[in-house]
C-alpha positions in Angstrom: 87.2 50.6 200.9 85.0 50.9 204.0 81.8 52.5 204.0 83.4 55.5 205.8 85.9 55.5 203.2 83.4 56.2 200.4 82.9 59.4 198.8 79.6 61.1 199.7 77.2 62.2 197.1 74.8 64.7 197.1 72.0 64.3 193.5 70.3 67.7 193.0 67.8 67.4 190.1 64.7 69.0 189.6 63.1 66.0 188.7 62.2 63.5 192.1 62.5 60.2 189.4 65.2 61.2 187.7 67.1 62.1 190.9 66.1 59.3 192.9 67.7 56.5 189.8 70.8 58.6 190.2 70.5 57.8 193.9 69.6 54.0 193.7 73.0 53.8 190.9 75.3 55.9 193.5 74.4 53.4 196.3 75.5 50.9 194.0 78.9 51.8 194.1 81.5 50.3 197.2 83.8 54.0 196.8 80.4 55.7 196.5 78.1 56.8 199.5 74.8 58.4 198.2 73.5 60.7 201.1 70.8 62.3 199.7 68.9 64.5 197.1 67.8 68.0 196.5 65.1 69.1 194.3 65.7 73.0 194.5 68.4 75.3 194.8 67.1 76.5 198.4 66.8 72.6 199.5 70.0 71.7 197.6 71.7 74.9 199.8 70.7 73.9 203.5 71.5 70.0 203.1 74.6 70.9 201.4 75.3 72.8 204.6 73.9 69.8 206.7 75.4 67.3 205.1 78.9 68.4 204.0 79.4 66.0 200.9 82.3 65.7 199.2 81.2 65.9 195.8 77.9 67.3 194.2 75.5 66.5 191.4 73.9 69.5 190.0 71.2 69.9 186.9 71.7 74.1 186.6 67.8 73.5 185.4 66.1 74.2 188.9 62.6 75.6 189.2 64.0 78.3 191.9 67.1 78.9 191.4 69.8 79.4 188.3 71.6 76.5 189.1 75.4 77.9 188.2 74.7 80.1 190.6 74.4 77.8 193.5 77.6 76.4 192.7 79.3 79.6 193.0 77.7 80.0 196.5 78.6 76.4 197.3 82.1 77.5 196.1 82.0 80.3 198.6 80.5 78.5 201.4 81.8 75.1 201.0 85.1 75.4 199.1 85.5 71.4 199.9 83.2 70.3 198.1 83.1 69.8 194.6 80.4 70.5 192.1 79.9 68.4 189.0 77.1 69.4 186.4 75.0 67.4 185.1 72.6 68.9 182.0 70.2 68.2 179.4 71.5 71.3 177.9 73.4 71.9 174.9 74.3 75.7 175.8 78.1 76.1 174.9 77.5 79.4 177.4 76.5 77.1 179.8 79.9 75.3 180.1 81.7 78.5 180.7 79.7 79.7 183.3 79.8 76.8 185.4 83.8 76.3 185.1 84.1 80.1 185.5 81.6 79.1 188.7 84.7 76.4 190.0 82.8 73.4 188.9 84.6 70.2 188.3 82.8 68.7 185.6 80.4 69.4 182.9 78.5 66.2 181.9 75.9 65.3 179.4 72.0 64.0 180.7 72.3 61.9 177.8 75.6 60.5 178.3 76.9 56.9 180.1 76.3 56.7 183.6 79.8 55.2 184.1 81.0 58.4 182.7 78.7 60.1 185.4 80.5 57.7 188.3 83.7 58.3 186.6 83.4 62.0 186.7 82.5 61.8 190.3 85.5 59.9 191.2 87.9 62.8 189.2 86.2 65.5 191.1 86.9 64.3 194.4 90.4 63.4 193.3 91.3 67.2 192.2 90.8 66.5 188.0 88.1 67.6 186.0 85.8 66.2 183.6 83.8 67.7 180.0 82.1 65.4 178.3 83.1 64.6 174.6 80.4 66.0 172.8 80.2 69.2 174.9 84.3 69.7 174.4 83.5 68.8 170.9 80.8 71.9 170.3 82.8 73.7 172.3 85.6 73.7 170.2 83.7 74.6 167.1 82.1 77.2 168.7 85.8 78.8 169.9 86.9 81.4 167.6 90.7 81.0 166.3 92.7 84.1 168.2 95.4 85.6 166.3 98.5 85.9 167.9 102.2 84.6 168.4 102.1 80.4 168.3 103.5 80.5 171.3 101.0 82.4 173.3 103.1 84.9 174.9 103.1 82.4 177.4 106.5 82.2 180.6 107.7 78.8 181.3 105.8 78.8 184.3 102.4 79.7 182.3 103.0 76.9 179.7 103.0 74.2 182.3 99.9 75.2 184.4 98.3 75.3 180.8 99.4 71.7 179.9 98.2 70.3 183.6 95.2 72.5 183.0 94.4 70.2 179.7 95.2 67.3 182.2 91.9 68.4 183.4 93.5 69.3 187.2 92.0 72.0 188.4 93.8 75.4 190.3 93.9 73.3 193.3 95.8 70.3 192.1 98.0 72.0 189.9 99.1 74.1 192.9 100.0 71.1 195.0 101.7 69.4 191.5 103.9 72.1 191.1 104.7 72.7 194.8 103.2 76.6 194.5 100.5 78.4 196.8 97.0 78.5 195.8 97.4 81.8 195.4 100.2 81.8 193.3 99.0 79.4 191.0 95.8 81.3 190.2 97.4 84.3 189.3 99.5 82.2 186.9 95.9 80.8 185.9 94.2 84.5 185.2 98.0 85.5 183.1 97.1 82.2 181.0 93.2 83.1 180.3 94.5 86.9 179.8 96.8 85.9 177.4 94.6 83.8 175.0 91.5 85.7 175.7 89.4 83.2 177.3 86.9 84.0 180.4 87.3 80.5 181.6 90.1 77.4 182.2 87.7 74.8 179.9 87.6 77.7 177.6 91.4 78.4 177.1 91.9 74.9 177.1 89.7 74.7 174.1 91.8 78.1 172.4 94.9 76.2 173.3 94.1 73.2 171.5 92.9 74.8 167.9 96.3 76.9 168.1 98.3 73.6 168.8 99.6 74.6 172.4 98.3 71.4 174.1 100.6 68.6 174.2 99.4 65.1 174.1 99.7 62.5 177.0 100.7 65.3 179.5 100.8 63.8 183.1 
């Protein structure tokens, strides 16, 4: 893979040391381009807008700005480029906010970087990644929902659910199942209706206490 080739990386991290490790590891990396870093929202806003990268690294904990926030304006602005979080944060709230804000990742500060690099690579490539440990609390902190085993849920519904498991997000399961973007986020907002979750991670995470998921889905 050519420089050109690589997937450009924008760090934004409150703190310069922190941010600037993250950097010197991303430039590291042949498939990875590291082309800069933000230390606030407002900063993190205009060189996201200068720079156009193709995936970014975002700590929600900014000294200006509510970080989940900017990543629904990026979503706005920049639907291209993808977001992946990256907290010291244990917040289970947290993780629905931020895929509720489009991000494509939720990763732990005190997690492996190669999961970090990892995550990166899956962002850019459509999927999504939640760390272990914060799927873990997540799924304790899910209350059970009564209803039909089933889910109420059409053909159609079960299978967006199962690639939605896959960790693809709305746009990669629209182009696997050949559908409109539009289409397949209505058949996204009938899944979360349907088991009463505000967010894809956190139907996901309903799904899987009510045995709906099924394993090894591709």
């Amino acid at each position: 893979m050519t420089n050109g080739d690589a997937i450009s990386v924008l760090v934004v991290d409150g703190h310069q040391t922190f941010a600037e490790l993250l950097g010197h590891a991303l430039a590291g990396q042949p498939d990875l381009k590291y082309v800069g870093h933000a230390l606030t929202g407002a900063e993190a806003l205009r060189l996201a807008a200068e720079l156009r990268p193709d995936v970014i690294l975002l700590d929600p904990d900014l000294s200006d700005a509510d970080g989940i926030a900017i990543a629904e304006l990026l979503r706005v602005r920049q639907p291209d480029t993808r977001v992946v979080i990256l907290t010291a944060s244990d917040e289970s709230a947290l993780v629905g906010r931020a895929t509720a804000a489009g991000a494509a990742g939720f990763l732990s500060k005190n997690g492996a970087l190669g999961d970090v690099l990892n995550a990166l690579r899956t962002a850019h490539g459509g999927g999504m990644t939640v760390s272990t440990d914060i799927l873990a609390r997540l799924l304790r902190s899910t209350s059970p929902v009564v209803g039909p085993r089933g889910g109420g849920l059409t053909a159609r519904e079960d299978e967006v659910l199962q690639l939605m498991a896959a960790g693809l997000d709305a746009r990669a399961i629209a182009r696997r199942l050949g559908i409109s973007l539009h289409t397949c986020r209505g058949y996204v907002k009938a899944v979360l209706a349907k088991l009463g979750a505000h967010s894809q991670l956190e139907a996901v995470a309903i799904a899987t206490r009510r045995g709906l998921v099924r394993p090894n889905r591709q």
